[in-house]
ZANUMI-593615 format. One record per residue (C-alpha): x, y, z; residue number from 1. Coordinates in steps of 0.02 Angstrom, whole numbers. Layout:
N
- u v w n
- X Y Z NUM
...
// end
This chain:
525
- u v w n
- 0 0 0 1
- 66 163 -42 2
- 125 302 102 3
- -6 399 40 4
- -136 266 58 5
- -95 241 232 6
- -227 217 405 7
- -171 271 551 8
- -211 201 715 9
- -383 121 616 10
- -444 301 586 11
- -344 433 495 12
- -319 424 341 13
- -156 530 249 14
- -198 613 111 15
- -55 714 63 16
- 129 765 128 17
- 137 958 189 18
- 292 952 241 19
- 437 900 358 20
- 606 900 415 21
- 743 801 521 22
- 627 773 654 23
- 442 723 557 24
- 339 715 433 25
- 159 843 430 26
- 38 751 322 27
- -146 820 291 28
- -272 661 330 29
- -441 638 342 30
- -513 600 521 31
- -637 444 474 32
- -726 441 638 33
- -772 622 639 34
- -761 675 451 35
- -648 818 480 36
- -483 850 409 37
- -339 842 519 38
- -148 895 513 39
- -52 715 561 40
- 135 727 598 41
- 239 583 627 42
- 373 609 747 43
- 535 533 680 44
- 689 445 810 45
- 865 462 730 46
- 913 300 668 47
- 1056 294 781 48
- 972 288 943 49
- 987 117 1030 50
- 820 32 1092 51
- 846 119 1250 52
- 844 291 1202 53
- 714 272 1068 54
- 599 198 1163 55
- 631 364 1312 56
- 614 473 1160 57
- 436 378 1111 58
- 377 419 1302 59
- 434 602 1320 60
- 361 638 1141 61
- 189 557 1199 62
- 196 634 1371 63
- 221 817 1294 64
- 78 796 1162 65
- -34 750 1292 66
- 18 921 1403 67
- 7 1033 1251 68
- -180 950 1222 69
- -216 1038 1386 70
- -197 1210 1284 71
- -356 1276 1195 72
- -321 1450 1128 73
- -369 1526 953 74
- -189 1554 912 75
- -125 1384 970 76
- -149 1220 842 77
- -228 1102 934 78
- -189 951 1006 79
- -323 832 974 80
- -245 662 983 81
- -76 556 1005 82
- -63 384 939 83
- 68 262 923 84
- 70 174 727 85
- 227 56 666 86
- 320 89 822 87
- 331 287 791 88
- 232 404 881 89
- 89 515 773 90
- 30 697 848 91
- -169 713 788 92
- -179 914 770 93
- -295 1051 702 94
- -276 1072 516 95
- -237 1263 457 96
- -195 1287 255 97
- -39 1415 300 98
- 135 1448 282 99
- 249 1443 416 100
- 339 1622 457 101
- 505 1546 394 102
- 451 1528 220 103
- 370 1692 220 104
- 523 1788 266 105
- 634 1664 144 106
- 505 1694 -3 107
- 491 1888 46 108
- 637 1954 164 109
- 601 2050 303 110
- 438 2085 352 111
- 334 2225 389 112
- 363 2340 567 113
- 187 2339 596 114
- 151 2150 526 115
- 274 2088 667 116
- 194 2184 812 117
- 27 2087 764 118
- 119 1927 740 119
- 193 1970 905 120
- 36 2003 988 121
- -54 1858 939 122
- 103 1711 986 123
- 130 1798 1149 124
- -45 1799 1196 125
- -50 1604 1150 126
- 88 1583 1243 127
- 40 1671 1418 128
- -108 1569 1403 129
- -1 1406 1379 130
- 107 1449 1523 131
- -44 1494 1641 132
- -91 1295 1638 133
- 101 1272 1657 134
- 113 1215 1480 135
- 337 1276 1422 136
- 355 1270 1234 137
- 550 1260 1214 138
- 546 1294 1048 139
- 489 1457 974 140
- 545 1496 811 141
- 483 1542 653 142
- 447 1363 569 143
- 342 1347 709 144
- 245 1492 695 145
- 95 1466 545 146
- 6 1625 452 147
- -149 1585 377 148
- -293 1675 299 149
- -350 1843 346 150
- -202 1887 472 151
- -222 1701 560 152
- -75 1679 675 153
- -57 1505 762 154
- 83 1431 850 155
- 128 1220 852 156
- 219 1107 930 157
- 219 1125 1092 158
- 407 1062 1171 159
- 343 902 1073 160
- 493 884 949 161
- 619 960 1068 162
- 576 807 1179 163
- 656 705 1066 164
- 805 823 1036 165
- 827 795 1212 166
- 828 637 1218 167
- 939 617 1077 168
- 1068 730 1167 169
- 1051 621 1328 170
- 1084 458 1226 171
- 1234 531 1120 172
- 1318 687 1234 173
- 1280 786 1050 174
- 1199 963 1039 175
- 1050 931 946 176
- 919 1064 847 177
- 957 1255 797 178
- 1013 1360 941 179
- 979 1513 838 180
- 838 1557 922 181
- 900 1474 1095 182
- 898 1579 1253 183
- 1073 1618 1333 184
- 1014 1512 1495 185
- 976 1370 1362 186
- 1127 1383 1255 187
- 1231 1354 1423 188
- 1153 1199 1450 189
- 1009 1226 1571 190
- 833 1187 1569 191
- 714 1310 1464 192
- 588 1379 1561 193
- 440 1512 1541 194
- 597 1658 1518 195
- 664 1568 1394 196
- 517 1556 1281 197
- 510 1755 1303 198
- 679 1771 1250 199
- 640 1618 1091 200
- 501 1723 1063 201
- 587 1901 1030 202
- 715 1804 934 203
- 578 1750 801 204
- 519 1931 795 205
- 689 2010 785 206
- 714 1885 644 207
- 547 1925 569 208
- 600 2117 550 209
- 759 2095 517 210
- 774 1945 401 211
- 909 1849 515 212
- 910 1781 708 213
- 1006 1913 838 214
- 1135 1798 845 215
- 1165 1759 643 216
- 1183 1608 581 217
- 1333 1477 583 218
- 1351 1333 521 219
- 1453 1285 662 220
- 1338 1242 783 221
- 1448 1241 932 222
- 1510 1418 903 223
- 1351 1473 852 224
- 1302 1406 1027 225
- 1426 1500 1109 226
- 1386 1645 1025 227
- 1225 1629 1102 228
- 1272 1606 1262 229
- 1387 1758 1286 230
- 1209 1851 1253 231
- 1261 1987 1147 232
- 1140 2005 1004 233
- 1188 2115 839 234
- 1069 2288 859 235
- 897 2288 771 236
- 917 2402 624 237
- 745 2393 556 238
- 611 2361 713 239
- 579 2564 722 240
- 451 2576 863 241
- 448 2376 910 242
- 636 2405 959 243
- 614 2457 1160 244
- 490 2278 1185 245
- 618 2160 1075 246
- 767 2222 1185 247
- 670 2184 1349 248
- 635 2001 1275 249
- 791 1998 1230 250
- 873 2027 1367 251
- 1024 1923 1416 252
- 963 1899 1611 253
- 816 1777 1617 254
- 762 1870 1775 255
- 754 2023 1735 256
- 637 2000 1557 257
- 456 2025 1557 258
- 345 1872 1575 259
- 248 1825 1440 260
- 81 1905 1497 261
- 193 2062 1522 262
- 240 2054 1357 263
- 77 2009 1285 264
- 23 2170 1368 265
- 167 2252 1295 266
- 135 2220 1126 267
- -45 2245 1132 268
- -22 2416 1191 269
- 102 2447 1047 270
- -18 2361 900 271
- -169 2473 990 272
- -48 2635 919 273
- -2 2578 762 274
- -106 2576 625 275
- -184 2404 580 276
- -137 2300 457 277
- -263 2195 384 278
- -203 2050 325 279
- -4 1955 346 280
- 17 1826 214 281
- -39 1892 56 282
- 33 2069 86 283
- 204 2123 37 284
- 332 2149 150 285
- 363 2333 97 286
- 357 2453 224 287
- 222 2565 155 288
- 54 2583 266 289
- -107 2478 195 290
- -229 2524 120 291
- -351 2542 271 292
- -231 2688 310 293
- -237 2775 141 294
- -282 2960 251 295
- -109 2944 332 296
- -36 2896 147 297
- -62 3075 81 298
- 70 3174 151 299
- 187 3004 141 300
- 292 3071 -4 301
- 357 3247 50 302
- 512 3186 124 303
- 563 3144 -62 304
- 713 3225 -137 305
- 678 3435 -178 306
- 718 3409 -362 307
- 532 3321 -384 308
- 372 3409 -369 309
- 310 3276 -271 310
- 316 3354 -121 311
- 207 3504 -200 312
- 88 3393 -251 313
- 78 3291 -97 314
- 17 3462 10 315
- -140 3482 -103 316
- -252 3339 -9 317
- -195 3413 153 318
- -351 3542 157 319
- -470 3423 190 320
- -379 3360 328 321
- -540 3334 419 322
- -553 3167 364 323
- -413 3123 491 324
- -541 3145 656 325
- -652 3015 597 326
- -497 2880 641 327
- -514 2921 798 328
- -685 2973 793 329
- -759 2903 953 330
- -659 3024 1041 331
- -760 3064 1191 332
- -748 2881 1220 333
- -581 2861 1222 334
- -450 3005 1282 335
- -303 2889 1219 336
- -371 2907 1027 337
- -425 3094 1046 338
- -237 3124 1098 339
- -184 3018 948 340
- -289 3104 819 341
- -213 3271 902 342
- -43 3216 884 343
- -78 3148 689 344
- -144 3345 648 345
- 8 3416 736 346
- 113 3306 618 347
- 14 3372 454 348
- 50 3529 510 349
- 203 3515 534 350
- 233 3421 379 351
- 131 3567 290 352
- 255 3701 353 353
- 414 3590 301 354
- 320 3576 113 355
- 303 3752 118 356
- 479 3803 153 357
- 521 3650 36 358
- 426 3768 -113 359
- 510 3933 -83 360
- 669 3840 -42 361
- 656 3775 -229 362
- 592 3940 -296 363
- 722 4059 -244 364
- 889 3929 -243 365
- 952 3974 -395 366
- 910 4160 -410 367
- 1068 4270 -433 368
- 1096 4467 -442 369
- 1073 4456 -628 370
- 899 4375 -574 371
- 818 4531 -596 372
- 813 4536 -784 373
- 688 4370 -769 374
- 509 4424 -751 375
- 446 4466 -564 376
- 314 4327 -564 377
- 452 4188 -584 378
- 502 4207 -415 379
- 353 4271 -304 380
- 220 4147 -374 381
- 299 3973 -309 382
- 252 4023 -124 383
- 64 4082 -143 384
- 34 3947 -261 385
- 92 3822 -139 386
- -4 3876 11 387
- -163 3898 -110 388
- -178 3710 -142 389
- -25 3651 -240 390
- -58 3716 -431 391
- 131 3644 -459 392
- 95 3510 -538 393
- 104 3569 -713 394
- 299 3587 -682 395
- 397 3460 -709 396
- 573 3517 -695 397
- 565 3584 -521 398
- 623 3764 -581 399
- 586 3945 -509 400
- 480 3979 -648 401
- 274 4015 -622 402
- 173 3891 -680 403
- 167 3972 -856 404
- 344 3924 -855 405
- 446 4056 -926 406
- 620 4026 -885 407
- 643 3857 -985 408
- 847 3902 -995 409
- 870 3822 -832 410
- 783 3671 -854 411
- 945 3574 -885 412
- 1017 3649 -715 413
- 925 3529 -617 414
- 923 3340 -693 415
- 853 3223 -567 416
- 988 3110 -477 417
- 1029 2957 -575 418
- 1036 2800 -452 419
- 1154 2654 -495 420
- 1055 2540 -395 421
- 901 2515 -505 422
- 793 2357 -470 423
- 783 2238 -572 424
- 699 2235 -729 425
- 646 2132 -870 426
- 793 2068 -976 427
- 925 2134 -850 428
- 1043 2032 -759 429
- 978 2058 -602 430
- 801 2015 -654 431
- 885 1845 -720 432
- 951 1811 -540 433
- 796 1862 -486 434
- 716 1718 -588 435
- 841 1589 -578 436
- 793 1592 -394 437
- 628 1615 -409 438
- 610 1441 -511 439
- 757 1337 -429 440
- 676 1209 -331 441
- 511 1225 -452 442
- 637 1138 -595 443
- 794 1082 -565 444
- 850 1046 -728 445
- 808 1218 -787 446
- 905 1301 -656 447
- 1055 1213 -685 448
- 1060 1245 -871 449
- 1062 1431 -813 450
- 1240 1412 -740 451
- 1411 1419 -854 452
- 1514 1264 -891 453
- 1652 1367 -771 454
- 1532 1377 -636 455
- 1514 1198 -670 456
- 1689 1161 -673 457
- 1709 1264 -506 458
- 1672 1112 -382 459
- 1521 1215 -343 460
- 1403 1107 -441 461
- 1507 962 -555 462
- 1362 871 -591 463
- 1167 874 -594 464
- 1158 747 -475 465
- 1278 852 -359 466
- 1175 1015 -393 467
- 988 918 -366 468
- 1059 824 -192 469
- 1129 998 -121 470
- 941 1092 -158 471
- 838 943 -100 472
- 909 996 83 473
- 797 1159 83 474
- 605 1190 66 475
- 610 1377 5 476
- 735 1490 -72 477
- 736 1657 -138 478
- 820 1816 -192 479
- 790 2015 -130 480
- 880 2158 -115 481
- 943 2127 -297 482
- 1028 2252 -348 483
- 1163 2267 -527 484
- 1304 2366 -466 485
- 1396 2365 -638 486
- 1350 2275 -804 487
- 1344 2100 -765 488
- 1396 2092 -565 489
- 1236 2081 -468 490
- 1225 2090 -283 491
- 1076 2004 -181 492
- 1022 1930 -15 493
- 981 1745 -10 494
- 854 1689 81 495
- 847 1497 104 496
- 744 1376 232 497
- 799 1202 258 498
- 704 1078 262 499
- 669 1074 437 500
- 608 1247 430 501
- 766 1333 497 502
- 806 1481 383 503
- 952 1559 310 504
- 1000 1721 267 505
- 1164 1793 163 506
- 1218 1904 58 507
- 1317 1853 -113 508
- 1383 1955 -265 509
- 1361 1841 -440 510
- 1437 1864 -595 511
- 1315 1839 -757 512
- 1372 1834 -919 513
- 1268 1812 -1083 514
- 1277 1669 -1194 515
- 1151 1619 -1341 516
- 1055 1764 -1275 517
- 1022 1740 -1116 518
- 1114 1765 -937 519
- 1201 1635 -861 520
- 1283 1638 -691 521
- 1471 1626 -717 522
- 1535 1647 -532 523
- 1481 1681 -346 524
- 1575 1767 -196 525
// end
């Protein structure tokens, strides 16, 4: 009978394989008792174990399901069942069609500011409720962490497969699992408590918005581990106003960092004065407020560079600024959101006053004492026309002129700033990067083809066989930040998750070169 075909325990029945990694095998199965679908995972021993140690790895797996089934919270997956089947031990949980954080961040880099505080929210309220009925984790990270539909955040396995890491370290003396998102107490060698999953639990944020763990990654596991220990984690860069609660979970001393329901507080309070963000999975990770927020939008582009009118144009919604109170519109409900919506029309203001100067700044910059042979309306009109609504757009140059632009001489003055970074873009080498990881592990065969016979001949990939074995260890793989800093020589961040959900994160620089008209990669540093 095929694997697919497969009963288990007389009642489930697989259906298909949803993933896995070193330590089991998720399968979506039908529950034949019920009629419900169910997520099945089969818990895999190491090989190596003697009898003795598999069988103490069977009981601690078994024992932690049945503790995590004490947890019923809306962002928990549920325990509904543990079974024993062909000597293995099989987790019965609540099905949820998601990705797991890990591949989110591989397929899409970093996420979101505001995305992470509501991811935040959400695990670290499931988690205060799992440690109110005394129920540890011990291993938060980001391939345990599932996004579903409309903004669904749900956190699995309970401490289940870190039972049998542990008892895989007891029976061989070897560190076992990723320590990248480890707490320092953990990474010494001592038991994980509720502090540690506060500190496992920042890690997978910090990660989250800044597209590695605090620590980095190593594939040295024992320095890695190390690392870890000595508690020092690289400084956010990108976490903006999430930075003050991610270095309090983060903090080094388990006794001095917030317990979870302090930091399920914490993060409420800081998702309660950001804007909202609708959904998590099918949004982009740019940085850009949604939709929802479009009133806040308006004003967005003023701090772009003076050349552009943009900033002109951007001040002309700002009259009917009225539409900012309803936001906060039940204000004599709530002095918190009356002070908010205060705040917000301060800011306008202020950004008004700053688009204002921004005008007259460009109107009178390149005035000189011949300036008065050019007509008197070229440089007195820019500042009334401005604070009369923004009739700028029909420039386009960014000159002093009025806007029956009569001073075209200096229109070649001002030439908007070239960037050498472009993104990519169709038929570029960057965009071919772009694609070659974009379809790796989709076709094998085809990606392979895309590489040089010197890249071949490099030892990087000899053979196909070499080349398919080395991609079949990951799950997800992709390429941002891709960037063509000369013609040919590309520059991107790859994002990769292994197969046991652990991502990856690092920065290469490729060499592409064209032959029978398209772009190959040639080399990699």
């Amino acid at each position: 009978m095929s694997e697919e075909n497969r009963r288990i325990a007389g009642r489930y029945q697989l259906a298909e394989q949803l993933g896995g990694g070193a330590m089991g095998l998720v399968w979506r199965a039908q529950d034949q008792r019920l009629d419900r679908v169910v997520a099945v995972k089969e818990l895999l021993l190491p090989s190596y174990l003697d009898e003795k140690a598999a069988q103490q790895a069977r009981r601690r797996a078994m024992r932690e399901a049945r503790i995590a089934a004490r947890l019923q919270h809306p962002n928990a997956i549920a325990v509904y069942d543990v079974v024993e089947h062909d000597g293995q031990p099989w987790l019965i949980m609540e099905y949820l069609p998601s990705k797991s954080l890990a591949l989110v961040i591989a397929e899409n880099g970093p996420l979101p500011v505001d995305s992470v505080i509501q991811i935040g929210g959400q695990l670290a309220a499931a988690l205060a409720a799992a440690h109110k009925v005394n129920v540890v984790h011990r291993d938060v990270k980001p391939g345990n962490v599932l996004l579903g539909d409309a903004g669904a955040v749900k956190i699995t396995d309970f401490g289940i497969s870190r039972a049998i890491d542990d008892a895989t370290a007891t029976a061989t003396g070897r560190s076992v699992g990723t320590p990248a998102f480890f707490s320092p107490e953990v990474a010494k060698g001592e038991e994980g408590g509720y502090p540690s999953d506060v500190f496992s639990l920042g890690a997978t944020l910090y990660n989250a918005v800044e597209g590695m763990p605090p620590f980095g990654i190593s594939e040295n596991s024992i320095a890695q581990l190390h690392r870890v220990a000595e508690g020092t984690i690289r400084p956010p860069e990108r976490a903006g106003a999430l930075t003050p609660v991610l270095l309090r979970l983060l903090d080094p001393d388990p006794d001095t960092r917030p317990t979870m329901p302090e930091a399920a507080e914490e993060l409420a309070v800081l998702a309660e004065i950001r804007e909202p963000v609708p959904t998590l999975v099918d949004r982009e990770p740019v940085g850009e407020p949604p939709a929802a927020a479009a009133p806040v939008e308006t004003p967005e582009p003023a701090p772009a560079t003076p050349p552009a009118p943009a900033p002109v144009v951007a001040a002309a919604p700002s009259t009917p600024q009225a539409q900012e109170a309803p936001a906060a519109a039940p204000s004599t409900e709530d002095d918190q959101k009356r002070k908010r919506a205060i705040f917000g029309l301060v800011g306008v203001i202020v950004l008004l006053l700053a688009v204002v100067g921004l005008a007259f700044w460009i109107a009178n910059r390149d005035k000189t004492p011949e300036g008065q042979a050019t007509p008197s309306s070229s440089s007195s009109a820019p500042v009334p026309t401005t604070t009369g609504g923004g009739e700028q757009p029909a420039q386009t140059t960014g000159e002093t002129t009025s806007t029956t632009s009569e001073a075209p001489a200096t229109t070649t003055s001002e030439p908007p700033p070239a960037s050498n970074t472009q993104p990519a873009s169709t038929g570029t080498a960057a965009q071919a990067l772009t694609d070659y990881y974009a379809g790796l592990l989709g076709n094998k065969e085809a990606s392979y083809a895309k590489l040089t016979d010197a890249f071949k001949a490099s030892g990087r990939a000899p053979t196909f066989a070499d080349y398919s074995s080395f991609w079949n260890g990951y799950s997800a793989v992709s390429a941002t930040n891709v960037v063509e800093q000369s013609p040919g020589v590309v520059s991107a961040t790859i994002n990769y998750v292994h197969t046991d959900g652990v991502p990856e994160t690092e920065t290469r620089t490729f060499t592409l070169v064209q032959q029978g008209g398209q772009w190959l990669i040639d080399n990699q540093r």
